[in-house]
MIDOTI-697875 format. One line per 8 residues: their letters; for each residue x, z, y of N, C-alpha, C, O. Coordinates in steps of 0.001 Angstrom, whole numbers. Each point is the difference from the previous one (the first is absolute). Example, Ala and Ser with C-alpha at 12.3 -4.5 7.8 and 13.67 -1.06 7.14 Angstrom:
BEGIN
AS = 13190 7800 -5690 -890 0 1190 900 0 1200 1036 665 -19 | -1386 -1385 1069 820 60 1190 -770 730 1090 509 169 1108 .
END
This chain:
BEGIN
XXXXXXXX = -11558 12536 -21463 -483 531 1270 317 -985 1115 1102 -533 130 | -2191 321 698 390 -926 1219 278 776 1077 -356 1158 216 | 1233 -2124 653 385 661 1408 -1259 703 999 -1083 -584 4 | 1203 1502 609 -1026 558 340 399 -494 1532 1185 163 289 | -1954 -690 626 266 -313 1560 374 1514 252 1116 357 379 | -2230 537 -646 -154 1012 1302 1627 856 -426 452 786 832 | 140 -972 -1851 1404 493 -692 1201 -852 938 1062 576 237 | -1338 -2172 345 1266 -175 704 798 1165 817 1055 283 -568 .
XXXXXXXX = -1191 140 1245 723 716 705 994 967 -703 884 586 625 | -1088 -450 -2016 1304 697 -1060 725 -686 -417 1021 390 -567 | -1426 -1972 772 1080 -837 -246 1405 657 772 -273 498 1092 | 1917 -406 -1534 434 -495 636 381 -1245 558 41 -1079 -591 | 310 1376 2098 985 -1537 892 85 -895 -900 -572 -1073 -188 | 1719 1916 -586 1014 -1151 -591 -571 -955 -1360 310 -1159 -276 | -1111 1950 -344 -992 -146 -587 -876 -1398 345 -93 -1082 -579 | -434 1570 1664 -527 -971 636 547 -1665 697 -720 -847 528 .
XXXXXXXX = 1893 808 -713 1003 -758 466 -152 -1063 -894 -196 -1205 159 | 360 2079 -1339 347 -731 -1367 -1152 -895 -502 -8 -1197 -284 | -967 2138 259 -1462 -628 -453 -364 -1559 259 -612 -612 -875 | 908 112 1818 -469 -1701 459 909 -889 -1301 -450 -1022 -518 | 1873 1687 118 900 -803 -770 -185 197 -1027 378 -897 -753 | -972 2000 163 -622 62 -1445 -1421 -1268 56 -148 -704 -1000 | -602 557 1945 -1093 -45 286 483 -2194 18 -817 -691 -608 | 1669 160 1077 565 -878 -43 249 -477 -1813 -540 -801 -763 .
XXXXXXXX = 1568 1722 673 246 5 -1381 -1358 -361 -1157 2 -836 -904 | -1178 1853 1340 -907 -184 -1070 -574 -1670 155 -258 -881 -820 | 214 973 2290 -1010 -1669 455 968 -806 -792 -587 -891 -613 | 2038 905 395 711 -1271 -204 -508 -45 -1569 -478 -1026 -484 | 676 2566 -444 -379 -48 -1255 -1222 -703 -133 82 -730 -987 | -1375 614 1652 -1206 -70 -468 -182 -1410 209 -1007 -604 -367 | 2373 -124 1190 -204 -1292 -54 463 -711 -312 -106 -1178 341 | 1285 1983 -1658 289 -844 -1206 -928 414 -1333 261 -465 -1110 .
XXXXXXXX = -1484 1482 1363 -579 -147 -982 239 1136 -1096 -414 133 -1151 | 1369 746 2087 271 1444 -957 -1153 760 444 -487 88 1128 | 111 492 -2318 -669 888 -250 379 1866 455 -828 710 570 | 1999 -314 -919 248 947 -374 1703 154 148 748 -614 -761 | -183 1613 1957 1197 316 -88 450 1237 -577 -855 791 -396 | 2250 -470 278 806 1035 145 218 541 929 -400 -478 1062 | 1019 1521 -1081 527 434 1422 1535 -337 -65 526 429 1027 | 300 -982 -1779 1066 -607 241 10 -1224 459 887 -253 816 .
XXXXXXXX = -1766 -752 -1161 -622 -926 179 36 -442 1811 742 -639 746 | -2490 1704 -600 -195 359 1350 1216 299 1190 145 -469 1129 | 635 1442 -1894 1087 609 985 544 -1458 -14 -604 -790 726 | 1557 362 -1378 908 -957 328 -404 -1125 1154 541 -437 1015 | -1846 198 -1756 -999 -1194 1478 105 318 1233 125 -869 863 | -169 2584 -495 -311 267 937 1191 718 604 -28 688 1020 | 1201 -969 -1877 1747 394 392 -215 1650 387 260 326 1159 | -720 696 -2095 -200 1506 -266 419 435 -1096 -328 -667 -980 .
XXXXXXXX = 1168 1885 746 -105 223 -1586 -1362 545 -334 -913 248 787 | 942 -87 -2252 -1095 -69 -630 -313 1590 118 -1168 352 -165 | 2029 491 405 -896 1570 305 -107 73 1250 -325 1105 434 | 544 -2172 520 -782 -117 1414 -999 -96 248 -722 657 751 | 463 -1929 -1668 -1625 -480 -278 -739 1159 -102 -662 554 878 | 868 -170 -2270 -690 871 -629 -612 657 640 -1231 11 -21 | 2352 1100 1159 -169 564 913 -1166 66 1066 -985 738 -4 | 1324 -1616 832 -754 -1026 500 -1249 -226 -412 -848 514 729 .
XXXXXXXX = 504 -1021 -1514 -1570 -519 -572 -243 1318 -877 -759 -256 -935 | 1171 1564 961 -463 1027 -433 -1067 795 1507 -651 1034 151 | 901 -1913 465 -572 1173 1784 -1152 -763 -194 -845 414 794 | 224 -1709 -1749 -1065 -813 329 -670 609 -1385 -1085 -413 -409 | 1799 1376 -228 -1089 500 -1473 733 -818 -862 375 657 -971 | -28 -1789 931 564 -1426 -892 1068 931 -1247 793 869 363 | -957 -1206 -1578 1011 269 -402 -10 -903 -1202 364 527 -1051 | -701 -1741 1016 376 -1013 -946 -473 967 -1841 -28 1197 -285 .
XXXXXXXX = -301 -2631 -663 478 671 -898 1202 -294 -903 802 -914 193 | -771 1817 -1227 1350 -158 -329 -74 -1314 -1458 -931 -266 -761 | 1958 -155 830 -284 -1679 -829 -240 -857 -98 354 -957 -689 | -1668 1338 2057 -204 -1008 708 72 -594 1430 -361 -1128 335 | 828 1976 349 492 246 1534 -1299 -13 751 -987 641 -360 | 1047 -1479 1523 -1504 69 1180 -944 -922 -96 435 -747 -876 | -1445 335 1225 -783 -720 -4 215 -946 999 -722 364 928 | 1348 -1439 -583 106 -377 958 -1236 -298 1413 328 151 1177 .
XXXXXXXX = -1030 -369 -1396 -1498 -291 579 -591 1435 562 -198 196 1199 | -11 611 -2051 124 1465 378 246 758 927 -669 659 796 | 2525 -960 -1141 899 1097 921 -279 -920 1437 -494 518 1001 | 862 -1844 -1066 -129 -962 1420 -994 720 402 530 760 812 | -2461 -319 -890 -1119 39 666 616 1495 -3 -368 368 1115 | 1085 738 -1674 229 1181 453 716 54 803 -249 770 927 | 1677 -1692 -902 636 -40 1140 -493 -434 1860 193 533 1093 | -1201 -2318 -1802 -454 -65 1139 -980 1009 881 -101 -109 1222 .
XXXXXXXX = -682 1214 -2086 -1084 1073 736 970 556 322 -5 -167 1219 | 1402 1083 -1606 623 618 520 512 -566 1341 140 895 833 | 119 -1902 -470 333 -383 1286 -973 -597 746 246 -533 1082 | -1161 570 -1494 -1385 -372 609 146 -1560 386 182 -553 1085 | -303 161 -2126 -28 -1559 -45 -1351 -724 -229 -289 -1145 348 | -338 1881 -885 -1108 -129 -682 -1600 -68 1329 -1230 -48 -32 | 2166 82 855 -806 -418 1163 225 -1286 1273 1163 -281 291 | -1707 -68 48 1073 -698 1461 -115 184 1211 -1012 131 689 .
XXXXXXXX = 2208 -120 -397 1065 485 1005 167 -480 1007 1105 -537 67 | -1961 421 1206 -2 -1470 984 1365 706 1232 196 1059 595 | 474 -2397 -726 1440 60 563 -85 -744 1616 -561 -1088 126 | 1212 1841 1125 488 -756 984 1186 -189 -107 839 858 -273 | -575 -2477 564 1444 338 521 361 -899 1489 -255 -1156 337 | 909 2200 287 467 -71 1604 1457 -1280 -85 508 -128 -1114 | -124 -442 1885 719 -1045 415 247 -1038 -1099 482 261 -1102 | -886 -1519 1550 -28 -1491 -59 985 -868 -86 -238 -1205 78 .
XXXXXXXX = 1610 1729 -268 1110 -707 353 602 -381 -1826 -980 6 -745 | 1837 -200 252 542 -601 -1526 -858 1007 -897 -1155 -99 -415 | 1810 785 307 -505 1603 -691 -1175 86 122 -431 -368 -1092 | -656 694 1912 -1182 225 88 -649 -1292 -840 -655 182 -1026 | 850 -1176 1443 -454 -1278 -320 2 -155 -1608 -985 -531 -513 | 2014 958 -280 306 420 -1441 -405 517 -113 -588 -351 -1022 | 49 1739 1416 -567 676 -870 -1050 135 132 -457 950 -636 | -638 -1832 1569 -1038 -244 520 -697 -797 -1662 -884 279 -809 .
XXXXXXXX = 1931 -1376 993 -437 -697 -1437 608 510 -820 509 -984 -536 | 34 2286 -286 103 633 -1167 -805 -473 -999 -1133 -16 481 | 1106 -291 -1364 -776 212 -1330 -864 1066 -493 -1176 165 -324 | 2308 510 410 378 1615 -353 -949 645 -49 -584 567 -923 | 307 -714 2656 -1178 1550 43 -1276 -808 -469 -780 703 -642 | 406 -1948 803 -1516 13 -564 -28 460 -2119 -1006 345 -620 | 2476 -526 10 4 523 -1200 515 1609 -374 200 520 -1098 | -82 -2 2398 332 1369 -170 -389 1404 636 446 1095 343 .
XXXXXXXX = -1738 -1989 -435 -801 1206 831 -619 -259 964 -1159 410 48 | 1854 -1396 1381 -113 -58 1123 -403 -1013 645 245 -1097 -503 | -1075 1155 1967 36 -1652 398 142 811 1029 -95 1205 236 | 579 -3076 813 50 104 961 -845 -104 1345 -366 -1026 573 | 146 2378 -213 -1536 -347 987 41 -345 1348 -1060 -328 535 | 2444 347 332 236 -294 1146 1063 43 173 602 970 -461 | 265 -2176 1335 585 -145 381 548 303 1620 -898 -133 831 | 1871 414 -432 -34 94 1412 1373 -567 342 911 47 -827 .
XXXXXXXX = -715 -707 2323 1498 -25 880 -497 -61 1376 -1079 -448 387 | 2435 1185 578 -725 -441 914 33 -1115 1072 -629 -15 1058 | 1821 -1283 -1727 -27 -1080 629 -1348 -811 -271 -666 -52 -1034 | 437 -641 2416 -1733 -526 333 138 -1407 -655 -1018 -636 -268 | 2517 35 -49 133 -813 -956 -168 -96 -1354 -108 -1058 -618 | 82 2411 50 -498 40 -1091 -1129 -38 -625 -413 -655 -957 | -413 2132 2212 -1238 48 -528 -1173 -947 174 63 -709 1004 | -1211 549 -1858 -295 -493 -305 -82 -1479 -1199 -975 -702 -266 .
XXXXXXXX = 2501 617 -297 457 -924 -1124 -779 1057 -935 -703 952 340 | 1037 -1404 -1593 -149 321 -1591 688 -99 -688 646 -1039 -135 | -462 2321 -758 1247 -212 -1127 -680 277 -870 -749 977 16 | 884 -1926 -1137 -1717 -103 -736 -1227 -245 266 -493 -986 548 | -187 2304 -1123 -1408 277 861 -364 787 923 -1147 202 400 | 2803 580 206 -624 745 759 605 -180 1471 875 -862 70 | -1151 1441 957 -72 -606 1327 984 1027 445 46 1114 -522 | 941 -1590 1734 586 1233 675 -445 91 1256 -356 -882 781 .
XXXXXXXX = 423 2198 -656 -709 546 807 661 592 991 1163 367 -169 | -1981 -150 1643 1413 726 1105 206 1573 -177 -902 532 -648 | 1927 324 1104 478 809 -572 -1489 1098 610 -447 1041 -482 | 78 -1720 1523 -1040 921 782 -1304 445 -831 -704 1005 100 | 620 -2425 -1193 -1523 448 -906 604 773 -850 -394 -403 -1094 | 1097 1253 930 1019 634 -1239 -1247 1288 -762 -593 106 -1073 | 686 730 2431 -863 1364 -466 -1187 -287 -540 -482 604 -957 | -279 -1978 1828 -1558 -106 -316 -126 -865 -1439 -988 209 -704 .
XXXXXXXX = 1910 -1090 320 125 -544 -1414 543 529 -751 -210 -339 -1164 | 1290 1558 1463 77 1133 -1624 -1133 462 -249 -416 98 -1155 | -357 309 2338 -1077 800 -388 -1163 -443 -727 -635 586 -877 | 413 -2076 1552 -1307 -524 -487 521 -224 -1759 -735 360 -920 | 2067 -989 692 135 -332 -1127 617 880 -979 603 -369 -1007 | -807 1569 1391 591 1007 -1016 1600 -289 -295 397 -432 -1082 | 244 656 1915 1448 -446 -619 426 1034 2 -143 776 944 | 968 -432 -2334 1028 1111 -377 1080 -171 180 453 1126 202 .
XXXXXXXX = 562 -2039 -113 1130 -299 263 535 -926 618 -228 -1210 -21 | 1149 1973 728 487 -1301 1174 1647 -147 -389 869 804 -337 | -920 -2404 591 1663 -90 27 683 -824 905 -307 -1146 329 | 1010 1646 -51 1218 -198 1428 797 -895 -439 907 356 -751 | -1059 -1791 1128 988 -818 -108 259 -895 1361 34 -1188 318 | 182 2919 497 709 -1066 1120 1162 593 462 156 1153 -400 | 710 -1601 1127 1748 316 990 18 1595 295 -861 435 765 | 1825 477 -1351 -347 1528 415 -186 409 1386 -349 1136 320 .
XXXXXXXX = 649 -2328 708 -194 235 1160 -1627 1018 425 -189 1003 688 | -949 -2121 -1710 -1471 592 -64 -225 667 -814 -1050 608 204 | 1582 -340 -1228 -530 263 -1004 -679 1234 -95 -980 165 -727 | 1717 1116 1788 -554 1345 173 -965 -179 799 -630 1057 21 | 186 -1763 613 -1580 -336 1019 -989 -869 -1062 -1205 205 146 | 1507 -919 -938 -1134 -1182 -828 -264 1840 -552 -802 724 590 | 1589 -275 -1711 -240 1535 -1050 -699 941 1064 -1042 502 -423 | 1440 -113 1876 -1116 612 664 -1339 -424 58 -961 769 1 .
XXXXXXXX = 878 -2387 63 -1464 -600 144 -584 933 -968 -614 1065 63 | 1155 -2087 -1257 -241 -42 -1385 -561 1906 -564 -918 -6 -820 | 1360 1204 1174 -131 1303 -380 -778 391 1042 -358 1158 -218 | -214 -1692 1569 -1287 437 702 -894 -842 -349 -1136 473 32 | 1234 -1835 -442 -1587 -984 -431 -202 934 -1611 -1060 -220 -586 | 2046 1209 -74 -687 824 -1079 559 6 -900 -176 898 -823 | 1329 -2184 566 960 -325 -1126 1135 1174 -333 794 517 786 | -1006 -224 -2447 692 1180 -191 1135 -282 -1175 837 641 -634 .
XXXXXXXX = -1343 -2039 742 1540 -427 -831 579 -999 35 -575 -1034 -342 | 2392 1017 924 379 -1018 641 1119 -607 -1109 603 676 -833 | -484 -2181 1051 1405 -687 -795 923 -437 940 -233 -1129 434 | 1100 1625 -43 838 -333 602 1078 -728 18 998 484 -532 | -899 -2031 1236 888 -855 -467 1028 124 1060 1021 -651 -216 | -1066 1454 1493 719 -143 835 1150 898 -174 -109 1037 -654 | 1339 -1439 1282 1642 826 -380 -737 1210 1380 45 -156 1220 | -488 971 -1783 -516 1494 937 -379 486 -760 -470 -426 -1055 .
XXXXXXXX = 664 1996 1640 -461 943 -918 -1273 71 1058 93 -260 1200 | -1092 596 -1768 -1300 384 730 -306 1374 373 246 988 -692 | -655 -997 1537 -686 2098 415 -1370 -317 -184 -472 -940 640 | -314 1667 -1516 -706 259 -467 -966 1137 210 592 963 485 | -1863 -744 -680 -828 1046 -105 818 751 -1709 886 -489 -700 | -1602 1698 548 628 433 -1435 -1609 -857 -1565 -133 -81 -1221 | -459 -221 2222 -945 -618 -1126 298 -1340 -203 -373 -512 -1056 | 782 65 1609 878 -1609 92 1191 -212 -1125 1168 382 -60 .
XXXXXXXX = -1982 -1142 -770 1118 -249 -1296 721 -1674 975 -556 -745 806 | 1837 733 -1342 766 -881 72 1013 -330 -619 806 874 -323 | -534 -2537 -77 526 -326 -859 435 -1075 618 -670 -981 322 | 2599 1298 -39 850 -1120 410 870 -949 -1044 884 170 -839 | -1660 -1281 1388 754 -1331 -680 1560 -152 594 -73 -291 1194 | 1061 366 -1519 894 -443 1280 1066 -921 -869 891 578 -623 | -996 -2042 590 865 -595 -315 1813 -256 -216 783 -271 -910 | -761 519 2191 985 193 393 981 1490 -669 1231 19 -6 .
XXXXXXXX = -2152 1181 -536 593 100 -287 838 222 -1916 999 388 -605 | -2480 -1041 440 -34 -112 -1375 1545 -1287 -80 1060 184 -598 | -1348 -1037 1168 1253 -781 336 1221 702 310 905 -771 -322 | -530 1583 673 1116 846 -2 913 894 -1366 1175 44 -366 | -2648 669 -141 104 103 -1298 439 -581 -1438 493 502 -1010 | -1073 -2326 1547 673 -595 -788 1470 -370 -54 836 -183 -884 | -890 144 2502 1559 -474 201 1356 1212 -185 1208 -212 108 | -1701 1102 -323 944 1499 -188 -129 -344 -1827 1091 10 -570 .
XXXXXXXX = -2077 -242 -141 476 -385 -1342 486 -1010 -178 809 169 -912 | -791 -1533 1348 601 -1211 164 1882 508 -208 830 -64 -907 | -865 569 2366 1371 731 251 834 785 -1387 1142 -17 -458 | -1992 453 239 699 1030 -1145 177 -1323 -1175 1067 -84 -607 | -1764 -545 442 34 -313 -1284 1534 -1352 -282 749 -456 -864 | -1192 351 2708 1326 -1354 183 1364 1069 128 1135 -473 68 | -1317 1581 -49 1450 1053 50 435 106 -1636 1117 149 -496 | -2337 -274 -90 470 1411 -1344 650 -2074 -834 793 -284 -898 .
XXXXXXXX = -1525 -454 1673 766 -1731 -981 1089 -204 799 433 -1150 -63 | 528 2371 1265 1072 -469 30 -78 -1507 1534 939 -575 550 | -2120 454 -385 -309 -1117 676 -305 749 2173 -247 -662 1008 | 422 2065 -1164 -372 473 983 828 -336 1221 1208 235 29 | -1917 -833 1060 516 -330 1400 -19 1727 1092 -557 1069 -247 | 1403 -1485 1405 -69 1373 761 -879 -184 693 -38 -927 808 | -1181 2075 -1037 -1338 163 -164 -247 -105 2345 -962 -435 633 | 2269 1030 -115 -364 -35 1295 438 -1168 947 -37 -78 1228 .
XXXXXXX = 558 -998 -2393 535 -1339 913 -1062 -824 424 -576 -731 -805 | 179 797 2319 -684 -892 202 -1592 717 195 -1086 -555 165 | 1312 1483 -224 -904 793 44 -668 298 1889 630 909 541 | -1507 -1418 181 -426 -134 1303 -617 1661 902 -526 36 1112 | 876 1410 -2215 -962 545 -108 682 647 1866 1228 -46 80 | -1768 429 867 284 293 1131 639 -1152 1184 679 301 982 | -1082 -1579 -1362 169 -999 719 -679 -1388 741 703 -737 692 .
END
């Protein structure tokens, strides 16, 4: 049974979270030339146990067979309709500065669905350069070039100072789904999906396991020496 679009919405969240890393997993299989996984297999690629998976790729109909596990080629085109990949996805993204500029030239989205259809900043030094093939633009043509170019998603890669005014543009020119790279939480309409990148604090995360791991080898420093936090 294949994923049914008009069925996303029974996906769960978390469910849904997962899906791109199974979906990773299969692309890496199919480009060494496997045919056909497990779901122990699968899980491990995609760092899940194997009645997660299961789980999981049971909300898409999927249930592998037995002896021989999934089809790799298959489950990937069920996974990709389930997240609607299987279409493309024309992307803005707002500020021009390191970050924007990276992910302007991504790879990524022209192999994962997405391109990039406009650019914007609103220094007058910027606009008009090219990153690639596409042109940046001032923040003022914003509404009239989501619109003309159908853009579904916008992403914020600028200073949180703006970032809640670019996401206002961005949710009156029509955009109903945002990536958020800026350290802010956004206010939102309730139809406004959003999805924060925040480095910083994924970086934190690491450094609280770092910590532990230099404690439990005996190697642990006092965690508040030197520490600037209120100064």
């Amino acid at each position: 049974m294949s994923a049914d679009p008009t069925s996303r919405r029974d996906i769960p969240d978390a469910t849904v979270a997962r899906l791109p890393e199974y979906l990773r997993a299969l692309s890496d299989a199919a480009d060494r030339g496997v045919l056909s996984v497990s779901s122990e297999e699968l899980a491990t690629a995609a760092g899940v146990r194997p009645t997660q998976l299961r789980k999981d790729l049971s909300h898409l109909g999927s249930y592998g067979i037995r002896g021989v596990g999934y089809d790799v080629e298959h489950l990937a085109l069920e996974i990709s309709r389930a997240l609607g990949l299987t279409q493309d996805w024309p992307v803005a993204i707002v500020g021009m500065g390191n970050l924007g500029r990276a992910l302007a030239a991504y790879s990524g989205f022209a192999t994962g669905g997405f391109h990039v259809a406009a650019l914007f900043d609103e220094d007058a030094a910027l606009v008009g350069t090219r990153i690639g093939d596409v042109l940046v633009e001032p923040m003022a043509d914003l509404p009239r070039l989501v619109a003309d170019r159908g853009v579904s998603i916008g992403v914020i890669a600028t200073p949180a100072g703006s970032a809640q005014q670019v996401c206002d543009t961005l949710v009156r020119a029509g955009v109903r789904s945002v990536l958020n790279f800026a350290p802010l939480v956004l206010s939102v309409p309730g139809d406004v999906d959003v999805r924060r990148v925040d480095l910083s604090t994924e970086l934190h995360v690491l450094a609280f396991h770092e910590q532990r791991k230099q404690l439990a080898a005996g190697q642990g420093q006092d965690v508040g020496h030197g520490v600037g936090v209120g100064r």
